[in-house]
N, C-alpha and C positions, 0 to 999 in steps of 0.2 A: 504494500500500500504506500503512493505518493501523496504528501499531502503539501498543497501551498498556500499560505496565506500571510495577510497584511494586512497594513490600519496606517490610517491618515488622518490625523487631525488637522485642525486650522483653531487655533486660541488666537484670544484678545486679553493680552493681562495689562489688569488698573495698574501695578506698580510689582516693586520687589517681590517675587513670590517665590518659595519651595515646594516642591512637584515632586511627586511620587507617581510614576507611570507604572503600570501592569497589564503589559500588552506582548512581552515578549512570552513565548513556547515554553513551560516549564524549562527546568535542568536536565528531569527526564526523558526530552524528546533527544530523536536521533536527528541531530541539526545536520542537514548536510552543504544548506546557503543558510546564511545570517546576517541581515545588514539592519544597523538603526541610525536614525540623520536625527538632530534635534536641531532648530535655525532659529534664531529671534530675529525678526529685520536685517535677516543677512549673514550674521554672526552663529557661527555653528557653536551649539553648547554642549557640552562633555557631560555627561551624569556619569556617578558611581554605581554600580550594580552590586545591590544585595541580594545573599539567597538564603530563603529562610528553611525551615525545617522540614515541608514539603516539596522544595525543589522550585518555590515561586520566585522569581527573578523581578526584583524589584528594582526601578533606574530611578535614582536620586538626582537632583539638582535644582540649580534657583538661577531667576532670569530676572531682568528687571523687565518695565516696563515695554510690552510692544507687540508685535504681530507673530506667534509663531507659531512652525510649521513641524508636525512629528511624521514620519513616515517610517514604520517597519515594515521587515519581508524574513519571510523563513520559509525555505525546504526541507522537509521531515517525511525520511523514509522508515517502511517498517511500523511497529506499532512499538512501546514502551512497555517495559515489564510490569509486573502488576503494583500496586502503591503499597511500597510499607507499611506495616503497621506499628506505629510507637506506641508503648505504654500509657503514655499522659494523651495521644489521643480520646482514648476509648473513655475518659472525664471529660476531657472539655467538650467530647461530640458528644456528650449525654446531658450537658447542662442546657439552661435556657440560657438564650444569646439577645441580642437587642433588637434583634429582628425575628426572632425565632422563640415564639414566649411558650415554650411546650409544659411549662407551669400552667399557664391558664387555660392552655386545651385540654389537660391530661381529661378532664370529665366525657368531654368528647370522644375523644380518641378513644376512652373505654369501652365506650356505651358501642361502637362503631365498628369496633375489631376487637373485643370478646372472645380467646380463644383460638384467634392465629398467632400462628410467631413464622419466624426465619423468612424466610425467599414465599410463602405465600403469604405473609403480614406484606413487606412491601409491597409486593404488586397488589396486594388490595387498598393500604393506604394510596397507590400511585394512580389506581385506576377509579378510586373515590374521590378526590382531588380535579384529576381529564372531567369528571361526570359533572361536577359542580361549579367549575369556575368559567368562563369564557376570556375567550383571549382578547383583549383590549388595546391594544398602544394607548395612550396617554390618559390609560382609564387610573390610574393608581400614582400617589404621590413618590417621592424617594424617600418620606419616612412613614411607610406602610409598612407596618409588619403583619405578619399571618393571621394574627386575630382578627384586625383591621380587612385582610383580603378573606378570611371565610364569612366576614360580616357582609362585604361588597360583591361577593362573587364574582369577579373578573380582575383581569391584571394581566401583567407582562410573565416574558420567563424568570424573572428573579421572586416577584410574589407567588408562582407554581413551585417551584424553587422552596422557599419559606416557609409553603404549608404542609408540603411532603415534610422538611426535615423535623418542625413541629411537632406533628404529631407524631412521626417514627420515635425521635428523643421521649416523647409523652410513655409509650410504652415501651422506654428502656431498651432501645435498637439507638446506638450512635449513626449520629446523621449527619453530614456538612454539606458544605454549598464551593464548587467550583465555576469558575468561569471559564468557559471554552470558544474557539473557533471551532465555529459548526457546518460543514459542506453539507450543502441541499439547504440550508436553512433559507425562508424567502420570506420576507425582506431579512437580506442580508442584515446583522448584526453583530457584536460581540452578542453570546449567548449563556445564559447559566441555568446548571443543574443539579441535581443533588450526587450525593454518594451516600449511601446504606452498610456497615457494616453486619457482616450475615457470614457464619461460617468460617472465621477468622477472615475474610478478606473483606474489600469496599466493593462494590458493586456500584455501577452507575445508574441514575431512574431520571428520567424525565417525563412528569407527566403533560407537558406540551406536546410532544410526540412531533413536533416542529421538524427534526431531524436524526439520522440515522446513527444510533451513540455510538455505533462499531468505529466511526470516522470521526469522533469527536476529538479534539486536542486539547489538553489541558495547559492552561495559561497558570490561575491561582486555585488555593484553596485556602478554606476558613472557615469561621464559624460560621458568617452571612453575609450580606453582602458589603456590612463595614468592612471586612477583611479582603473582598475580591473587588474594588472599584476599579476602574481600569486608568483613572485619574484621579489624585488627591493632591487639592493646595492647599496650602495657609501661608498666611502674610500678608496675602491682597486678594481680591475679587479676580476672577477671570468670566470669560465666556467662550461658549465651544460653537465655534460658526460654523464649523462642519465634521462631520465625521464619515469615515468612510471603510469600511472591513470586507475584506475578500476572504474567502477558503474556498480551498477546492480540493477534491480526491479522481487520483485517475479511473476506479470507478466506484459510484454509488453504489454501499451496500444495501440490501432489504432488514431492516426490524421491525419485528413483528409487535413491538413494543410490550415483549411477556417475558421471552428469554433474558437470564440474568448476564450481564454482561458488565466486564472490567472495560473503563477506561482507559487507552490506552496511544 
């Protein structure tokens, strides 16, 4: 499996700002091209690249005030081996998160799925989720968490995202939220989904069913989507005049969206 894809921003920053991007391919993936440009009004910017404990590659730096332009590109062949499992995950993917309140669903989530566990709990959390929410663009805010979207019923893939991990966490199944390049996805976007731990390993679920998870690529992970934003400032205001994300696979797999499958 070939996978290519990229992302272009265009920012407006008010003044001195520091920037956190996360838009580069895990550490995980088999890179085989890799290029990132950062430019403010011309002047090319250098970030530091951090990698945190799941392999998310994080590019640090500060710009001052003005026009700039992010462009990355990545070749990734093959598929990535299956995600570690660390110790202190299987806590922090069982607590409630800021977006992920699986304290105040657990009533739900009992009443709901009474009596399943392992790889048929997910798929019935996943496929209860598809059944009840409808898919929206700019139906849900960016401080919507899962309570908030099984109140509203609709949302993007980061609130499908939220409520799957919610209530999986609720009945004691570690859950988290990754952000990936999704080939097939249409309209094209950065896209996120959850991961399931089941059977000592993560398992991927998407209940958007938006895109084929055998072809997904993993950018971050986290607890929600504070941990996977694909741009973080502080110090001054910006605005994002454009955004733009390619993926693609040499060819589209079929999911049947039941089979349990690793991201990879």
């Amino acid at each position: 499996m070939k996978r290519t894809v990229s992302a272009r921003l265009e920012l407006d920053l008010a003044g001195t700002t520091n920037l956190v991007l996360e838009a580069a391919v895990a550490e995980s993936a088999n890179r085989v091209a890799e290029s990132l440009s950062i430019v403010r009004d011309g002047i090319a910017v250098a970030p530091e690249e951090l990698v945190d404990m799941h392999g998310t590659r994080l590019h640090r730096f500060t710009s001052d005030a003005g026009r700039m332009t992010i462009e990355y590109s990545a070749d990734v062949e093959g598929r990535s081996e299956p995600a570690p499992v660390l110790d202190l995950d299987l806590v922090t993917y069982l607590r409630p998160s800021r977006y992920c309140e699986s304290d105040s669903l657990t009533p739900t989530a009992r009443a709901e799925f009474s009596g399943l566990s392992g790889h048929e709990l997910v798929a019935a959390v996943t496929q209860w989720v598809a059944d009840r929410l409808s898919y929206v663009p700019g139906a849900s805010l960016p401080t919507d968490g899962a309570e908030q979207t099984l109140l509203a019923r609709r949302g993007v893939c980061r609130d499908y995202a939220h409520l799957v991990i919610a209530l999986l966490r609720a009945l004691d199944v570690p859950a988290r939220m990754v952000a990936v390049y999704a080939p097939g996805l249409d309209p094209m976007d950065f896209h996120a989904v959850a991961e399931a731990f089941v059977d000592g390993e993560w398992w991927v679920v998407d209940a958007t069913r938006l895109a084929p998870r055998q072809s997904l690529l993993r950018i971050s992970t986290g607890r929600d989507a504070a941990d996977t934003a694909f741009l973080t400032n502080h110090g001054s205001d910006l605005r994002l005049q454009r955004l733009e994300v390619l993926a693609i696979v040499d060819e589209l797999p079929f999911d049947d969206g039941i089979e349990p499958i690793r991201l990879g």
